[in-house]
C-alpha positions as CSV (number, residue, x, y, z in Angstrom):
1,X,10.2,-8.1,-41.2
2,X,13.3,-9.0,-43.3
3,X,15.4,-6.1,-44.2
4,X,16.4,-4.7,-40.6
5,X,20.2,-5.4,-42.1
6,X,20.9,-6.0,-45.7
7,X,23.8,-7.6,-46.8
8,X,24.6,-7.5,-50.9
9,X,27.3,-9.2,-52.1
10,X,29.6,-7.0,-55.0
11,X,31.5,-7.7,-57.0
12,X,32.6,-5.5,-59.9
13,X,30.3,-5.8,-63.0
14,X,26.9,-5.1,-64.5
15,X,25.1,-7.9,-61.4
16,X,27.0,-6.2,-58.3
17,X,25.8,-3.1,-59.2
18,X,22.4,-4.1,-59.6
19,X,22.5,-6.0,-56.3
20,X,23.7,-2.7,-54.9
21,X,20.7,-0.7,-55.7
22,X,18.2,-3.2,-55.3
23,X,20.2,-3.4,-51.6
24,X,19.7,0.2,-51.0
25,X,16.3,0.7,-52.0
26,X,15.4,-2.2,-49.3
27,X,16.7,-0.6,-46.9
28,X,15.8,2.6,-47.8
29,X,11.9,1.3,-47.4
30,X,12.9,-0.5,-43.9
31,X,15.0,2.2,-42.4
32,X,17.4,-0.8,-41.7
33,X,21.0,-0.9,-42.1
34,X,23.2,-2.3,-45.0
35,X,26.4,-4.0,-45.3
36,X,28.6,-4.5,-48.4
37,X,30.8,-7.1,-49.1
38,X,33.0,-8.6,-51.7
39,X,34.8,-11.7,-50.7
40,X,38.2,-13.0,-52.0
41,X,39.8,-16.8,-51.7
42,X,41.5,-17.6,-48.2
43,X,45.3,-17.3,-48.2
44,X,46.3,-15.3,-51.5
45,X,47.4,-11.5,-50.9
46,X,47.0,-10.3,-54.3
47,X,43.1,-11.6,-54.6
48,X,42.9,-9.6,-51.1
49,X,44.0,-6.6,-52.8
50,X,41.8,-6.9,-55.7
51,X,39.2,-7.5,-53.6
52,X,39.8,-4.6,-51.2
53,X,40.2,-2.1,-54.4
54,X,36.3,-3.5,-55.9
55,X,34.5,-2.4,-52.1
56,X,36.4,1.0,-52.1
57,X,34.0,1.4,-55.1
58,X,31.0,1.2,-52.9
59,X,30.6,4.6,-51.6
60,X,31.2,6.4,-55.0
61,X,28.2,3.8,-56.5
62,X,25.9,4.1,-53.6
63,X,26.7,8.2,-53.0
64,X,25.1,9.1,-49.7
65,X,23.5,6.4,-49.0
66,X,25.4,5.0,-45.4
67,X,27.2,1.2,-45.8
68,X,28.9,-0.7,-43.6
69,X,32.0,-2.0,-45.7
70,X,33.6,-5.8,-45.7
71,X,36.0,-7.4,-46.8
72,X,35.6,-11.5,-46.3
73,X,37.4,-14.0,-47.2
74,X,35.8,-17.5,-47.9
75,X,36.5,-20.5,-50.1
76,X,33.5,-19.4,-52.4
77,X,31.7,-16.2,-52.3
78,X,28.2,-17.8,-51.0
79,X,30.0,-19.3,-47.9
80,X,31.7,-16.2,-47.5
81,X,28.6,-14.1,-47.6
82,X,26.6,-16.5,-45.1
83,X,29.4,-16.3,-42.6
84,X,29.8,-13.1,-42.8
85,X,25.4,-12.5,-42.6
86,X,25.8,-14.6,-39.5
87,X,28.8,-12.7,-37.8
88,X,27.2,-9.5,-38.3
89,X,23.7,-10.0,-37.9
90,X,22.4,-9.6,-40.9
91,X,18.9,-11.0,-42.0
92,X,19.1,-10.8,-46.0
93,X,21.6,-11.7,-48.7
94,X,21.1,-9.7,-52.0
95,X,22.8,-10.9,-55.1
96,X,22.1,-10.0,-58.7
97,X,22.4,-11.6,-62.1
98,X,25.6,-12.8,-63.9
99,X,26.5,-10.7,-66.9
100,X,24.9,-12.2,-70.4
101,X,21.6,-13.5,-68.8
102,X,18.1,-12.7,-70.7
103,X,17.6,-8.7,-69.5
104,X,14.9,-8.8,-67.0
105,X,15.1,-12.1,-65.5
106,X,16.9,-13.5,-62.9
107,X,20.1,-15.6,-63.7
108,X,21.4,-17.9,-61.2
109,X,25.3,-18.5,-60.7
110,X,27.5,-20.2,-58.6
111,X,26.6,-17.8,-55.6
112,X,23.8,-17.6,-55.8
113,X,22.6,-21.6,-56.2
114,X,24.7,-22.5,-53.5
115,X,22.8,-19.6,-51.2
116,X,19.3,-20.9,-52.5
117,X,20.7,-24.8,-50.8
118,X,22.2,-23.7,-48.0
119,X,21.9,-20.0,-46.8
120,X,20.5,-19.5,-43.1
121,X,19.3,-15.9,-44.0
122,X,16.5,-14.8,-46.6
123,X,18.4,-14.3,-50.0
124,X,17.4,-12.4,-52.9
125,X,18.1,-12.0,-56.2
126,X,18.2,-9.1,-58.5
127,X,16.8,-9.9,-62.5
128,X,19.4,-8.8,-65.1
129,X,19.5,-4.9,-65.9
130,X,17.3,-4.1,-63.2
131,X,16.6,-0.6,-61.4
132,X,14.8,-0.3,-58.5
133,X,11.2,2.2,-58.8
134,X,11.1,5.0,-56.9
135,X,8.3,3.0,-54.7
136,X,7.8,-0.7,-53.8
137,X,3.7,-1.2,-55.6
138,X,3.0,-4.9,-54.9
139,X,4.3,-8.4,-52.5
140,X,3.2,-11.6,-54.0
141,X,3.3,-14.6,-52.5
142,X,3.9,-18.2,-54.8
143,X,1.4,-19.7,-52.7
144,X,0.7,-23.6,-52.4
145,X,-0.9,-24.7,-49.0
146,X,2.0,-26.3,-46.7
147,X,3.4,-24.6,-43.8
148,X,6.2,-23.0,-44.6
149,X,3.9,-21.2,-47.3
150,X,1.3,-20.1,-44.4
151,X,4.7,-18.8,-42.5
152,X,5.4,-16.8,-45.7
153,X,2.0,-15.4,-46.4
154,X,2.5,-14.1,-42.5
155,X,5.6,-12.2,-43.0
156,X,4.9,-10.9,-46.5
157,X,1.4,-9.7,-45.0
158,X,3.1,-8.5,-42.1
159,X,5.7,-6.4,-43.8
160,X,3.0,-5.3,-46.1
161,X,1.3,-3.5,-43.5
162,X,4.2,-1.8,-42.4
163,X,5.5,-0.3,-46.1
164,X,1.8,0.4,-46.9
165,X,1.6,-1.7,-50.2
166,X,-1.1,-4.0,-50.7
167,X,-0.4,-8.1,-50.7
168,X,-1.2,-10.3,-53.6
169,X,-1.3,-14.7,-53.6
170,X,-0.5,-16.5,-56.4
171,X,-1.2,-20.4,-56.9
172,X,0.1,-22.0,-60.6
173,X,-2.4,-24.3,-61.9
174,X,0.0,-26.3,-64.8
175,X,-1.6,-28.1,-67.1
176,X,-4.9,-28.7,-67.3
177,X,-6.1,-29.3,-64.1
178,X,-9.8,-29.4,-64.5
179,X,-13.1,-27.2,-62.9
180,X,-12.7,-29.4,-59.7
181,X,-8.7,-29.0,-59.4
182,X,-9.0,-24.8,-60.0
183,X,-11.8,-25.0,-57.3
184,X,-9.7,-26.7,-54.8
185,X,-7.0,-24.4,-55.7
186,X,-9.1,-21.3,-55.0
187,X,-10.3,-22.5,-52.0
188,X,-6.6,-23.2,-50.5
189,X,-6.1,-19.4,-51.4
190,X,-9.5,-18.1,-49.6
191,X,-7.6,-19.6,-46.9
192,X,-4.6,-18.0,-47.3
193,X,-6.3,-14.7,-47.5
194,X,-7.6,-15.1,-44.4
195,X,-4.4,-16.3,-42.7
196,X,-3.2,-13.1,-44.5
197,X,-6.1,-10.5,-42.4
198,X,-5.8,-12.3,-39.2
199,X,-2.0,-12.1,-39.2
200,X,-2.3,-8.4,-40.0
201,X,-4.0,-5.3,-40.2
202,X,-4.2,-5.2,-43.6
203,X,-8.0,-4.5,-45.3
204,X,-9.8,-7.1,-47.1
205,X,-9.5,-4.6,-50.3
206,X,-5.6,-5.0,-50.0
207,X,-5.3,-8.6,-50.1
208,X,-6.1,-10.3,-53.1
209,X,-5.6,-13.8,-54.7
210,X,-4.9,-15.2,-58.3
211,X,-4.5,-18.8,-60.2
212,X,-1.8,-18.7,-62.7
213,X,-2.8,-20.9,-65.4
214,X,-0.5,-22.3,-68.2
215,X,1.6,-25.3,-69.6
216,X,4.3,-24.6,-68.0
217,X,5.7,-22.3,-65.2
218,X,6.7,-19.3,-67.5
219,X,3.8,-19.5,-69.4
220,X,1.9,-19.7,-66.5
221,X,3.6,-16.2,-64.3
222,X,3.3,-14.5,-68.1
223,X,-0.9,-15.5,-67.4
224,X,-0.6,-12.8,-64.3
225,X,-0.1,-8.6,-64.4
226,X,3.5,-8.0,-63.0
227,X,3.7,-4.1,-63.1
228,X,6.6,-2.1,-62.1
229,X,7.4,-2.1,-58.3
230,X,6.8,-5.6,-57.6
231,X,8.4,-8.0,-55.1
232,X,8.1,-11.6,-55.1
233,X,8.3,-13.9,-52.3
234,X,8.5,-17.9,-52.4
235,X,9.0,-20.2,-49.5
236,X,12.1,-22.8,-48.9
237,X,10.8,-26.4,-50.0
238,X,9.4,-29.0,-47.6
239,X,13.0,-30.5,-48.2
240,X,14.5,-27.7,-45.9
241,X,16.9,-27.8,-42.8
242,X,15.1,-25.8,-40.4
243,X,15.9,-22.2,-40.4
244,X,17.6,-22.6,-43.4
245,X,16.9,-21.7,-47.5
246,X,16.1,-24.5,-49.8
247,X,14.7,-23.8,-53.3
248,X,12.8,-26.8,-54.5
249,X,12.4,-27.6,-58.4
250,X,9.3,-25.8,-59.3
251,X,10.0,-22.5,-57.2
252,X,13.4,-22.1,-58.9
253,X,11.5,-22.4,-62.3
254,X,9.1,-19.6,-60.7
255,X,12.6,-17.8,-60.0
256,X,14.0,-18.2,-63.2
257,X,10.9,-17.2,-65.2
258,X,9.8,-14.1,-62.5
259,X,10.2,-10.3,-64.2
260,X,11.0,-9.0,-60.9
261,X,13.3,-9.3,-57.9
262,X,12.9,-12.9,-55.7
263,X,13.2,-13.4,-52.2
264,X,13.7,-16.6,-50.4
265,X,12.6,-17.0,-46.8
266,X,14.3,-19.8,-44.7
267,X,12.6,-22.7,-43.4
268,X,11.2,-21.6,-40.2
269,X,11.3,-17.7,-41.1
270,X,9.5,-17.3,-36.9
C-alpha cells in the first residue's frame, strides 16, 4: 500500500502548507514515515540558504508529528523531489496547489505537471485551501476497463481493507452515450467489483460502483456525492513508461475538476 514513506515537497506559502498536512495525515493513517523537502537550484549559495531557512519551518508547522528533513538541490523542484523519492525510498510525492487557484480544487504548476509526466513514485496533489478530516471516509477509483485500471482497483481495494474505509468505482459516461453504451459501462464495473472482492477481503456491502453522467468531465464528477473524507485515485494512461506516472488528457480533466485530494499510481504499481 502506498504511504509506507511520504515525501511532500514545501515550499513556503498557502500550497506547502497544505501538502504538509495532507502529508501527515497519510501517514498518520499508514503508520509510515514522512520526509520533507524543499529543493533549491544547483550551484547558487544564497538560494541554498533560503532554502535551508523554509524546511527549518517544518517542525514548528507539523508540531509533534516526526519528519525526516531535506534539503535537495535539483534544476527544477519535480526532478529534485523524484531524485530525492528515489534515494531515500520513498513511495509517494505530495504536492499542493499554487496560490490563486479556485479554493477547493486542485491547481496544477510547474511541479507538479512535470511529476504527473514523469515521476517513478505515486504523486498526489492537494486541492487549494484544503484540511485534511479527522478520518479518511471513502477511495474511489476513476475506473475505465484497461489494465493499469484493474492494477489500481487492486491496490485501492487492498489499502481499503487495511484503513477500514469502504471502496467506491467510478466510470464517466460523456455525452450521451445511449441505454446500450451505459450497459456496457456497468457491466465493465460489475467486473471491477469483483476484481475488487477477490483481490481483498473487503464485503460486497463495502464495494460499490457508479456512472458519472454529464457533458463534460466536471459536469460529470459534480453528477456523483463527494462528502468530506474522500480520496481519489486515477491510473497512469496506457501512454506510460513502465513503472512510471503518466496523466493522460481526460484523467487530468478528472484532476482538475476533482473536490478532493488525487493520487496517481505509476504504470505497473505491482
Amino acid at each position: 500500500m502506498i504511504g509506507e514513506h511520504v515525501l511532500a515537497g514545501f515550499v513556503n506559502d498557502a500550497g506547502g502548507r497544505e501538502a504538509l498536512d495532507l502529508a501527515a495525515a497519510i501517514v498518520g493513517l499508514t503508520g509510515g514515515r514522512l520526509s520533507v523537502a524543499t529543493v533549491h537550484p544547483p550551484g547558487l549559495p544564497a538560494a541554498a540558504g533560503e532554502a535551508r531557512a523554509t524546511l527549518g519551518q517544518v517542525p514548528d508547522i507539523l508540531e509533534d508529528v516526526p519528519v525526516e528533513l531535506h534539503l535537495q538541490e535539483g534544476r527544477s523542484v519535480a526532478r529534485g523531489l523524484t531524485v530525492l523519492a528515489s534515494r531515500i525510498g520513498a513511495d509517494l510525492i505530495v504536492v499542493g496547489s499554487p496560490e490563486g487557484g479556485a479554493r477547493g480544487r486542485i491547481g496544477v504548476g510547474a511541479a507538479a505537471d512535470h511529476l504527473l509526466h514523469s515521476a517513478t513514485e505515486a504523486v498526489m496533489l492537494a486541492p487549494s485551501g484544503y484540511s485534511p478530516p479527522d478520518a479518511l471516509g471513502r477511495i474511489t477509483v476513476m475506473y475505465v476497463r484497461r489494465p493499469q485500471c484493474d492494477e489500481a482497483v487492486i491496490r485501492a481495494a487492498q489499502a481499503a481493507e487495511r484503513l477500514d474505509v469502504p471502496l467506491r468505482l467510478v466510470t464517466l459516461a460523456l455525452g450521451n452515450v445511449g441505454d446500450e453504451g451505459a450497459e456496457r459501462l456497468r457491466d465493465d464495473l460489475a467486473l471491477a467489483i469483483r476484481l475488487a472482492l477477490d483481490s481483498s477481503e473487503l464485503l460486497p456491502e463495502d464495494v460499490s460502483a457508479e456512472l458519472a453522467e454529464g457533458d463534460d468531465v466536471a459536469d460529470a464528477l459534480d453528477d456523483v456525492d463527494w462528502p468530506e473524507g474522500e480520496l481519489l485515485v486515477c491510473a497512469s494512461s496506457e501512454d506510460a513508461a513502465a513503472h512510471r506516472v503518466f496523466l493522460g488528457e481526460v484523467a487530468l480533466k478528472v484532476l482538475r475538476a476533482a473536490p478532493c485530494p488525487v493520487t496517481v499510481l505509476p504504470r505497473g504499481y505491482f
